[in-house]
C-alpha positions, 0 to 999 in steps of 0.5 A: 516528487515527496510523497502528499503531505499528511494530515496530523490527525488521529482517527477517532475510535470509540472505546478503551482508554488505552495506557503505555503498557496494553488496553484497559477493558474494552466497551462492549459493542451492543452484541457483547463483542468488542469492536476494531474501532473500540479495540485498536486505535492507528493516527494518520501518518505524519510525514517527517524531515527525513520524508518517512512516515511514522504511524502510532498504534495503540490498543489490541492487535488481535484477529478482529484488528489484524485487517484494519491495521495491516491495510493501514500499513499498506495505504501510507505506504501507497503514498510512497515516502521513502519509507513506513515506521510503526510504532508499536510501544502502546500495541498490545499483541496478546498471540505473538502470531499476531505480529505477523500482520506487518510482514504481511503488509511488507508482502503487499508492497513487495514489489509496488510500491516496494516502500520499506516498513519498519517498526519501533519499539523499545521493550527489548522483550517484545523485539525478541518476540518479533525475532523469533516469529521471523518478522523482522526478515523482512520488518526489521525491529529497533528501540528508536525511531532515530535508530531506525532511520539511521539503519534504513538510511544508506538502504533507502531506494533512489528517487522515482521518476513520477507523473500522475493525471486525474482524468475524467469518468469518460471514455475520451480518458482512455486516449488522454491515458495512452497519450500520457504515457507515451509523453512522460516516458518518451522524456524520460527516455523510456521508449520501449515500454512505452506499447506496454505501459499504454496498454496496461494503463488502457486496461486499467482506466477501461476497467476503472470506466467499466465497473464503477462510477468514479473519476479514474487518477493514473500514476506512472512511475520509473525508475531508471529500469522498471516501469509502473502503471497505476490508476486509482478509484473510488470502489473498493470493490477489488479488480479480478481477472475474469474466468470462462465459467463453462471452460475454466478459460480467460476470457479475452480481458484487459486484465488477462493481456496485463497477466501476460505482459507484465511482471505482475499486478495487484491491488492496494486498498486507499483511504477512499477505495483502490489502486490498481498497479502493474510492474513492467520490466525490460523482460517484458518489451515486445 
């Protein structure tokens, strides 16, 4: 299933008008301070031929935008093309350190949606500086966005297996969640995660029904040997394992048994708020 079709559209961003070459003054925000809106601009990302997905970025990166643009990265690369190219020619990066913010999104993704992220520029000097600081360990940097597609392309992954179900805020929803697991990995011949992905996909649309007020959307994927669970909503507030705050220990959560049965989870911030995923190998088969 290709990843969902992109808007071209750039978000508008009040502030600096921007050149190839850096940011020009910023507008002043009514504190005197210099907004994220006013001193970075990221477009919507457009889905290409090759099914990549190219966002552009212009204006100043630093402490005040890091966060902006690194959950950017991360949200296009939650809608799994096959994989993240930024460009960064109209970035300007005052501290080098800075650059960091892609190996940073690249971590967050490592393992779901494992989604490779690339970055294009041109100016060889700024490529050296993305060397040094060691980003391109995990972020390789090229001159073009045809270059870049040409390294990647005998690396990119085989295509998934995916289903996904939009359920309603009720809690008949958590039948129709393990009852949908069990189906699309029964055809996919996938039997035996399938206690554990029911499982984690309980917990999740549980926690979905628990703690916030919106529809929950499950998302299972496989990939011929690892199983992913994920439910998307409409809070941005984060899912967090629950402590015993008088005895420092788990409480008996949902959360807390998918610690223990799965390779790990994590959450993703989306254009309208979480997704919340987990990992399940065959190490992990009970």
């Amino acid at each position: 299933m290709p990843p969902r079709e992109a808007v071209k559209r750039t978000v508008r961003w009040r502030g600096a008008a921007v050149h190839r070459c850096g940011l020009r003054s910023p507008v002043a925000s009514c504190s005197g301070q210099a907004s994220v809106a006013e001193l970075l601009r990221v477009s919507a990302p457009v889905f290409g031929r090759c099914g990549e997905y190219t966002l552009r970025c212009t204006g100043e990166l630093d402490g005040v935008s890091y966060r902006m643009l690194r959950d950017s990265v991360v949200r296009a690369a939650v809608d799994e093309p096959r994989v993240v190219i930024v460009d960064v020619n109209d970035l300007r990066v005052p501290d080098s350190s800075a650059w960091s913010v892609f190996s940073s999104a690249r971590w967050h993704v490592r393992i779901w949606p494992d989604v490779p992220i690339v970055l294009v520029c041109a100016d060889e000097a700024a490529r050296r500086i993305i060397r040094q600081r060691g980003i391109t360990r995990y972020v390789p940097a090229f001159a073009t966005t045809q270059d870049a597609l040409q390294a990647v392309g005998d690396e990119w992954p085989q295509p998934k297996r995916r289903a996904r179900a939009d359920l309603p805020p009720h809690v008949s929803s958590i039948v129709d969640a393990q009852r949908l697991v069990g189906g699309w990995l029964s055809g996919w011949s996938c039997t035996p995660l399938i206690p554990i992905a029911a499982t984690v996909a309980t917990a999740f649309v549980e926690n979905v029904l628990r703690h916030t007020d919106s529809a929950p959307t499950l998302r299972v994927e496989y990939d011929g040997h690892v199983v992913a669970v994920a439910v998307e909503d409409a809070s941005t507030a984060l899912a967090q394992r629950r402590e015993e705050a008088r005895s420092g220990t788990s409480q008996l959560s949902g959360l807390a048994m998918v610690t223990a049965l799965t390779r790990g989870w994590g959450n993703l911030p989306t254009p309208t708020g979480k997704i919340v995923w987990a990992a399940v190998g065959p190490e992990n088969v009970l």
